[in-house]
Every structure is written in C-alpha cells, then in structure tokens.
PDB file with one MODEL, atoms N, CA, C and O in Angstrom:
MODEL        1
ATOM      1  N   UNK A   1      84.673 110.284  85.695  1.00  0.00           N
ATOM      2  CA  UNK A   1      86.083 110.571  85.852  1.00  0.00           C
ATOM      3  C   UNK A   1      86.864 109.256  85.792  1.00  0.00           C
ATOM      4  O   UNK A   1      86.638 108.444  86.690  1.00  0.00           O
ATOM      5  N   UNK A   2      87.648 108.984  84.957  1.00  0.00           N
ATOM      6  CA  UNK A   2      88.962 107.647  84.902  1.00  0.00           C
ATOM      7  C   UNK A   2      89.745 108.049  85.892  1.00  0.00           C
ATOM      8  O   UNK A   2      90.273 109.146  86.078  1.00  0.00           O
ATOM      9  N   UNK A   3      89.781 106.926  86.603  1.00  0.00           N
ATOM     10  CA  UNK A   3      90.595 106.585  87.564  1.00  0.00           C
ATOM     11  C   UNK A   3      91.829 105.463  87.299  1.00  0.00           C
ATOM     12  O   UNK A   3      91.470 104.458  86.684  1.00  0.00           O
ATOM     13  N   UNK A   4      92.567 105.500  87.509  1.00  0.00           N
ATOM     14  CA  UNK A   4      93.862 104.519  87.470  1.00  0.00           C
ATOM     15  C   UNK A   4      94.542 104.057  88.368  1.00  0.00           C
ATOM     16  O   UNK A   4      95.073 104.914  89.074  1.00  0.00           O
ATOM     17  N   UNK A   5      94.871 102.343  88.795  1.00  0.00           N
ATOM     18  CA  UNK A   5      96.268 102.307  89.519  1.00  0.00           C
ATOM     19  C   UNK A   5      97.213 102.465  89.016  1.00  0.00           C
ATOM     20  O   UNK A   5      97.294 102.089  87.847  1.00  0.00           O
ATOM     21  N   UNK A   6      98.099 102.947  89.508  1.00  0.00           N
ATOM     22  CA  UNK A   6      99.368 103.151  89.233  1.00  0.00           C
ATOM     23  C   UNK A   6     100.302 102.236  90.068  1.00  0.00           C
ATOM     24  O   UNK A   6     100.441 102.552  91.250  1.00  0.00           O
ATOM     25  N   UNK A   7     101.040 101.011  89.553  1.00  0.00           N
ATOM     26  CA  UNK A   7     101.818 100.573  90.113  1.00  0.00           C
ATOM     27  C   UNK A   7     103.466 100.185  90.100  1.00  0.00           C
ATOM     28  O   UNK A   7     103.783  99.735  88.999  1.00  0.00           O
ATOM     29  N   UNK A   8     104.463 100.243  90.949  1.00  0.00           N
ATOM     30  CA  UNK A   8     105.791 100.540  90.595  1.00  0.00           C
ATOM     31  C   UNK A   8     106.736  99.536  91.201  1.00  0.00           C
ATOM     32  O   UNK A   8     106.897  99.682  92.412  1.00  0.00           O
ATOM     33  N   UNK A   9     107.281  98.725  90.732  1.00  0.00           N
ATOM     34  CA  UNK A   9     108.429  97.799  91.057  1.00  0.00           C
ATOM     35  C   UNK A   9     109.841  98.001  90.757  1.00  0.00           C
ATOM     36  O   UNK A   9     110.374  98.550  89.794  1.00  0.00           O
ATOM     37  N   UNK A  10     110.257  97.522  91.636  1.00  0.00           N
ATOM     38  CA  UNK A  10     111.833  97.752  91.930  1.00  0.00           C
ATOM     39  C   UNK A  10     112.454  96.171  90.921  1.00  0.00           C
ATOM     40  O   UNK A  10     112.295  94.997  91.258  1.00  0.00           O
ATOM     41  N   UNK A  11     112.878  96.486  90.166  1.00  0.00           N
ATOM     42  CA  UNK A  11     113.867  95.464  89.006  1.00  0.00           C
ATOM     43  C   UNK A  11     114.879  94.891  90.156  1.00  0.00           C
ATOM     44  O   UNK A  11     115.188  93.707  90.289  1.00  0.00           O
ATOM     45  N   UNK A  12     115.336  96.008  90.974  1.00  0.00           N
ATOM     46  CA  UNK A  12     116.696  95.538  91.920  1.00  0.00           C
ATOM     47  C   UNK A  12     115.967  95.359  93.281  1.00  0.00           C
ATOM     48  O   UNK A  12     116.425  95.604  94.397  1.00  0.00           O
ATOM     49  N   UNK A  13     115.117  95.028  93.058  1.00  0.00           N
ATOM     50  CA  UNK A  13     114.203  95.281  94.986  1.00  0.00           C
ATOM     51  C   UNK A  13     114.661  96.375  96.051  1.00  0.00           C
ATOM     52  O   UNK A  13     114.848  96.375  97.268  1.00  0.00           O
ATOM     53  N   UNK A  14     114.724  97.009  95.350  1.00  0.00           N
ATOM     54  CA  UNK A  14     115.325  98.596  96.374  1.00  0.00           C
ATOM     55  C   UNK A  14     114.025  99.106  96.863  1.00  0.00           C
ATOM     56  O   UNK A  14     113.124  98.846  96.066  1.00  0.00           O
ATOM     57  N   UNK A  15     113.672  99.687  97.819  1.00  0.00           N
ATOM     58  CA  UNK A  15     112.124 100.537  98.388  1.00  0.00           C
ATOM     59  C   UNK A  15     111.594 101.031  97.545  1.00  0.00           C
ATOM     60  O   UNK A  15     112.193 101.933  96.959  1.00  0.00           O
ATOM     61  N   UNK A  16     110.581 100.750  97.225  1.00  0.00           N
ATOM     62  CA  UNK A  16     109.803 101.703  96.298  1.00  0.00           C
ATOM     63  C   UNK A  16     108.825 102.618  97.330  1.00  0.00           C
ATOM     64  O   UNK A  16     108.895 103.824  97.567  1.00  0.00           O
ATOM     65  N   UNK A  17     107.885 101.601  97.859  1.00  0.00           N
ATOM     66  CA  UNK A  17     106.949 102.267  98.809  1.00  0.00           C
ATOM     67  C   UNK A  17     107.392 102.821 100.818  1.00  0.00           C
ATOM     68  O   UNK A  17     107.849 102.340 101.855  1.00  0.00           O
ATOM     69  N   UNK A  18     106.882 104.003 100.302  1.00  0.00           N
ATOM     70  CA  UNK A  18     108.092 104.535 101.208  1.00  0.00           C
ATOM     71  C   UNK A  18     108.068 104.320 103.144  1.00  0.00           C
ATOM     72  O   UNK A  18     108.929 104.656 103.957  1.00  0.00           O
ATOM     73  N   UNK A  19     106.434 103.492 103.417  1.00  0.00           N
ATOM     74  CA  UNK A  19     106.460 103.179 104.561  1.00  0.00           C
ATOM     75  C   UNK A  19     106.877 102.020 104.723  1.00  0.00           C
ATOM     76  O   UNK A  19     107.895 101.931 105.410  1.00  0.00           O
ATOM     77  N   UNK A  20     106.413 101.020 104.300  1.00  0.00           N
ATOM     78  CA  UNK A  20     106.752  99.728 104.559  1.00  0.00           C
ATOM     79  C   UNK A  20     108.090  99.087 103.977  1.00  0.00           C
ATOM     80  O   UNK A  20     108.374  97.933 104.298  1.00  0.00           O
ATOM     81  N   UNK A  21     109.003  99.896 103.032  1.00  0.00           N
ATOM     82  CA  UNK A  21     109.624 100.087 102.304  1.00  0.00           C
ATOM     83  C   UNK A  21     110.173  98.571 101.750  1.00  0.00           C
ATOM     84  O   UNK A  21     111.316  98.113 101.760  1.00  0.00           O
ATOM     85  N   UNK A  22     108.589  97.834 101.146  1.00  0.00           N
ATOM     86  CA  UNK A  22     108.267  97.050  99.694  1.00  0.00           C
ATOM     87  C   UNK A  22     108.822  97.568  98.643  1.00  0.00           C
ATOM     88  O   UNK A  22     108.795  98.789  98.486  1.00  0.00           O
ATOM     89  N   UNK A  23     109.469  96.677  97.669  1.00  0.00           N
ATOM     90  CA  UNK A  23     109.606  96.761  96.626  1.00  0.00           C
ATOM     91  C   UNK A  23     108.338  96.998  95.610  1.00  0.00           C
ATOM     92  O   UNK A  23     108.623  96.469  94.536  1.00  0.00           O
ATOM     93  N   UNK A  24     107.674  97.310  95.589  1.00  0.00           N
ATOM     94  CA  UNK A  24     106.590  97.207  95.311  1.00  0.00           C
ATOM     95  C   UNK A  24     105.488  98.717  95.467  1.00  0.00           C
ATOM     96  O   UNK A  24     105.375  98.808  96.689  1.00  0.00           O
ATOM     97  N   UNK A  25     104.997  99.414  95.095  1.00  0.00           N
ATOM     98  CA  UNK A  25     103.895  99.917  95.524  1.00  0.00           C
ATOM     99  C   UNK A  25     102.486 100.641  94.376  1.00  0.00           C
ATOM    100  O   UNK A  25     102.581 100.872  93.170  1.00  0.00           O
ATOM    101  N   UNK A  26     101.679 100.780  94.976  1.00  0.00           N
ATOM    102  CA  UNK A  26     100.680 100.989  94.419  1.00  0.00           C
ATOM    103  C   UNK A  26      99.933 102.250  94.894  1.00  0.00           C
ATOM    104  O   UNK A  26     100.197 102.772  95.977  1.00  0.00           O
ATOM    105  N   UNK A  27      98.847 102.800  93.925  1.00  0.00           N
ATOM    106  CA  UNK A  27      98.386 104.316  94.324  1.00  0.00           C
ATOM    107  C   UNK A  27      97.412 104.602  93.221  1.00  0.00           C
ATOM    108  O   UNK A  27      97.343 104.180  92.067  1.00  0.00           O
ATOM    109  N   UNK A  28      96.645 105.478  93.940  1.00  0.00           N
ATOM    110  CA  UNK A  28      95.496 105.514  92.742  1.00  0.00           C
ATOM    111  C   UNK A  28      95.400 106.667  92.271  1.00  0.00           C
ATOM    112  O   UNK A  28      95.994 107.358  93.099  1.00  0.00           O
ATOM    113  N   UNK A  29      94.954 107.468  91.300  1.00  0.00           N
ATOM    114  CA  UNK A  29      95.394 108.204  90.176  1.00  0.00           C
ATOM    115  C   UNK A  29      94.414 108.786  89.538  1.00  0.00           C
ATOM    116  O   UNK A  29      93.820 108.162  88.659  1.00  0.00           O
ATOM    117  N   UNK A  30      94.066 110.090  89.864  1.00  0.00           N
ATOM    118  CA  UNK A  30      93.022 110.823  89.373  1.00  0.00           C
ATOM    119  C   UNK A  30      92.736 111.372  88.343  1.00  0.00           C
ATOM    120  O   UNK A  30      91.587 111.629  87.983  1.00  0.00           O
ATOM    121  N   UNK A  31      94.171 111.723  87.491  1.00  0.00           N
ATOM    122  CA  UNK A  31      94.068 112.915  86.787  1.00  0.00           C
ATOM    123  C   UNK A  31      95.427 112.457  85.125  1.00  0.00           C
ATOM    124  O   UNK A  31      96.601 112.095  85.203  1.00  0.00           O
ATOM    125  N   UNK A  32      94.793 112.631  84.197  1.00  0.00           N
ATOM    126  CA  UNK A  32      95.641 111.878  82.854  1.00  0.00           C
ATOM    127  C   UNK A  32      97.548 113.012  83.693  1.00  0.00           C
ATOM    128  O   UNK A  32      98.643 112.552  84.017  1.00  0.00           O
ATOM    129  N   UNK A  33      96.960 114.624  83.712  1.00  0.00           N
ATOM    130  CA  UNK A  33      98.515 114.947  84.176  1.00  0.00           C
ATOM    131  C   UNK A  33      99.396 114.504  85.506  1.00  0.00           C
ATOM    132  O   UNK A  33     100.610 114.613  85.675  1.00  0.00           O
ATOM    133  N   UNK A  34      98.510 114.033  86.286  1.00  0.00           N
ATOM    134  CA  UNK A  34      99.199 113.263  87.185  1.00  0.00           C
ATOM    135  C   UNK A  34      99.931 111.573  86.774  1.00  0.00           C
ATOM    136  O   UNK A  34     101.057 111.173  87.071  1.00  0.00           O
ATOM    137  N   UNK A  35      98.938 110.902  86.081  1.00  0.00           N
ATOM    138  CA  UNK A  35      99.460 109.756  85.628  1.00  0.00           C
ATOM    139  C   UNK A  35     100.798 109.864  84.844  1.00  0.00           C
ATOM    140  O   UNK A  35     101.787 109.145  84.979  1.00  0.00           O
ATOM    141  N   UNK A  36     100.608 111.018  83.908  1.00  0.00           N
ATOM    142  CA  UNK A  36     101.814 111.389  82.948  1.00  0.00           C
ATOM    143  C   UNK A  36     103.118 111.744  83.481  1.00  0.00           C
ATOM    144  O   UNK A  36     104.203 111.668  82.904  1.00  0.00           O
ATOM    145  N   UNK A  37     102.745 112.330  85.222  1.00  0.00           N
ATOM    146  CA  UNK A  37     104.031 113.041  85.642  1.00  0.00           C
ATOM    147  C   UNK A  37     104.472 111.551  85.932  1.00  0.00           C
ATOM    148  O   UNK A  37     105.460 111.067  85.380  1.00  0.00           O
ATOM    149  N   UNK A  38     103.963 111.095  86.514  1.00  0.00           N
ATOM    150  CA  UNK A  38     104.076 109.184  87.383  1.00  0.00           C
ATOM    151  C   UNK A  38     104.986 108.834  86.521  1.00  0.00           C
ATOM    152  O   UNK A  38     106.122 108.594  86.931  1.00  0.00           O
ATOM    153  N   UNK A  39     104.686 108.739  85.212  1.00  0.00           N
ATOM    154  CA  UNK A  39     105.654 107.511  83.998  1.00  0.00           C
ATOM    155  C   UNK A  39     106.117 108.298  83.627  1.00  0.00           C
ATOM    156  O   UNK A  39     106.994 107.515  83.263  1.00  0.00           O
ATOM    157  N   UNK A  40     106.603 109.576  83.170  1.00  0.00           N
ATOM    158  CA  UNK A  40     107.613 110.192  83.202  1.00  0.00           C
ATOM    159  C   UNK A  40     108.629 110.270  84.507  1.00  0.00           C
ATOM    160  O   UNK A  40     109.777 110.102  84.095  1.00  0.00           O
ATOM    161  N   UNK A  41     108.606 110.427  85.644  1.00  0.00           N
ATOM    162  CA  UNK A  41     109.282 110.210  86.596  1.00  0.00           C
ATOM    163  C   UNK A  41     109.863 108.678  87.174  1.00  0.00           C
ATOM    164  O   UNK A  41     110.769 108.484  87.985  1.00  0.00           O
ATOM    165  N   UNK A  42     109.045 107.719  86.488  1.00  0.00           N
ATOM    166  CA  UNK A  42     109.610 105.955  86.647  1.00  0.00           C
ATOM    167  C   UNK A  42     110.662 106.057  85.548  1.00  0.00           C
ATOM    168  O   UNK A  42     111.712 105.462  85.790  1.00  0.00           O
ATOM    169  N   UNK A  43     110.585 106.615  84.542  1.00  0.00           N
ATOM    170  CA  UNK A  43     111.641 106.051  83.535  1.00  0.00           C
ATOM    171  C   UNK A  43     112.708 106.815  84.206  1.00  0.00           C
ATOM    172  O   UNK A  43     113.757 106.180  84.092  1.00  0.00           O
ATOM    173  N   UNK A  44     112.839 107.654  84.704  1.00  0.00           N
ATOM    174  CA  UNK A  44     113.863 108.237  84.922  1.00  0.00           C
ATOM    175  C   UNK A  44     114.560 107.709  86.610  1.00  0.00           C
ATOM    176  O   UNK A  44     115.492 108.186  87.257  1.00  0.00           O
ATOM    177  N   UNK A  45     113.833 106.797  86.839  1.00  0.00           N
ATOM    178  CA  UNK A  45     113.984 106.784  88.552  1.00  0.00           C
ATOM    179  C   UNK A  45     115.535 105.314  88.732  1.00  0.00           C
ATOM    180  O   UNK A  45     115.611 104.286  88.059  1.00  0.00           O
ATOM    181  N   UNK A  46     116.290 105.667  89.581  1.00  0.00           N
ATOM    182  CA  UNK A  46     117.588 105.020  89.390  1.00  0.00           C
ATOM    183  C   UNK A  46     117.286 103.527  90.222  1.00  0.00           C
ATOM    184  O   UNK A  46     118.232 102.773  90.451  1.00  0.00           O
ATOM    185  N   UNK A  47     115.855 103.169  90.657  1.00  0.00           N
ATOM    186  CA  UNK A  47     115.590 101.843  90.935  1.00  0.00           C
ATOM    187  C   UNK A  47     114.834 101.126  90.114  1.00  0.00           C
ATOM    188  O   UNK A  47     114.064 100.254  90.516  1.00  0.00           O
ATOM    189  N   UNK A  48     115.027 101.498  88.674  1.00  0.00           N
ATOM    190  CA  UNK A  48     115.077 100.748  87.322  1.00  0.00           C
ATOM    191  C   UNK A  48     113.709 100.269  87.400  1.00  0.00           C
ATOM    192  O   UNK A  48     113.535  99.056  87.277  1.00  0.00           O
ATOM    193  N   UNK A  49     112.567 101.138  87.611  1.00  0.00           N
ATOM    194  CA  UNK A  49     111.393 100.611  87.618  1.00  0.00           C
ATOM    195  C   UNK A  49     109.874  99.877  86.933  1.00  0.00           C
ATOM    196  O   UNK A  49     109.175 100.516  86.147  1.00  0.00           O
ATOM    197  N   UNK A  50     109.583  98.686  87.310  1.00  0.00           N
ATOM    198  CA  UNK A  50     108.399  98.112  86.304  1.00  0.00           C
ATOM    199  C   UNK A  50     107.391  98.672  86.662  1.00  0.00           C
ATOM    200  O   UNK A  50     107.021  98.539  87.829  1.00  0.00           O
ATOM    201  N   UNK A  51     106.432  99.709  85.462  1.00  0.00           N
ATOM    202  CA  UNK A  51     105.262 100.222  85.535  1.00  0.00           C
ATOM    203  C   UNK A  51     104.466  99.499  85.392  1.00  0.00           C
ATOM    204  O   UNK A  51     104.613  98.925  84.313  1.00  0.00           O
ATOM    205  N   UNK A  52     103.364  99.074  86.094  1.00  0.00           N
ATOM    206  CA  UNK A  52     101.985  98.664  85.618  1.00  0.00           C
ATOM    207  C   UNK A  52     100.540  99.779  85.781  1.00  0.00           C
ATOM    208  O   UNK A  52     100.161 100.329  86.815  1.00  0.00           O
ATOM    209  N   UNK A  53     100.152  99.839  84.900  1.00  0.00           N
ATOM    210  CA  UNK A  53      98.923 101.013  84.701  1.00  0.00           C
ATOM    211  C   UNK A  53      97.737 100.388  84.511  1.00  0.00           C
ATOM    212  O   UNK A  53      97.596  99.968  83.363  1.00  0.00           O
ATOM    213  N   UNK A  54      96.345 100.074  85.661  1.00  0.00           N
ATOM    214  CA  UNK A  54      95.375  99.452  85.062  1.00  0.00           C
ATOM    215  C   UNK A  54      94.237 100.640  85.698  1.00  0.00           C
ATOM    216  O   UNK A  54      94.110 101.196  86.790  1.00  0.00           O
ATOM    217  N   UNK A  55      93.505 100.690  84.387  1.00  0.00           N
ATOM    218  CA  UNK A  55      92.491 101.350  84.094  1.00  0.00           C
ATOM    219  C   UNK A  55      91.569 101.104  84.587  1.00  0.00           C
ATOM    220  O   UNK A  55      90.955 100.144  84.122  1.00  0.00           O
ATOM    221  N   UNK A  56      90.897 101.933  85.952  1.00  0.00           N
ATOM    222  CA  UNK A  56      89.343 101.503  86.398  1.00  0.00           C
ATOM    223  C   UNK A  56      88.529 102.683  86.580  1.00  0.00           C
ATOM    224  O   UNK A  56      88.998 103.740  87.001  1.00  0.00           O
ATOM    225  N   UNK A  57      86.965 102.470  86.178  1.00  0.00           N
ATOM    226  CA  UNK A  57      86.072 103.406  85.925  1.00  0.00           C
ATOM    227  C   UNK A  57      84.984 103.736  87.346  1.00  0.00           C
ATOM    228  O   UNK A  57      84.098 104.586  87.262  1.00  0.00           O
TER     229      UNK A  57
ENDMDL
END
C-alpha cells in the first residue's frame, strides 16, 4: 500500500495545523482518493497554500 505525507504551508503564516496552530502541518495519507481530495481542497483554501507531497513505501 503507498503511503504519502502530505504537507501544507501557509504563504501568509495564517494556522494551518489546527492544534498548535503552526503555519505549517503535516499528515499521512493512505489512499490516492484521499490525497486527491487534500490538493484539490489546498488550491482552493484562502491561506494561499504550499503543497509538499512525498512519497513513502
């Protein structure tokens, strides 16, 4: 099964991660339709967000 992080930054440093509320957060990622909902929902997210996606097996 591919596994993925999924990680999300704030361009404007607004909260990304919602406890510690970092600009910043990270999460791991089971499933290609979950990853897909992820980067479909960053482009659209109004804290102008940098995706990083790294691939681990």
């Amino acid at each position: 099964m591919t596994t993925w992080i999924f990680t999300a930054t704030s361009r404007t440093g607004q909260p990304v991660d919602p406890i510690t509320k970092a600009p910043t957060d990270s999460v791991a990622v089971y499933s290609q339709a979950d990853l897909d909902r992820r980067i479909e929902a960053a482009k659209n997210d109004p804290r102008d967000l940098i995706v990083d996606i790294e691939r681990i097996d």
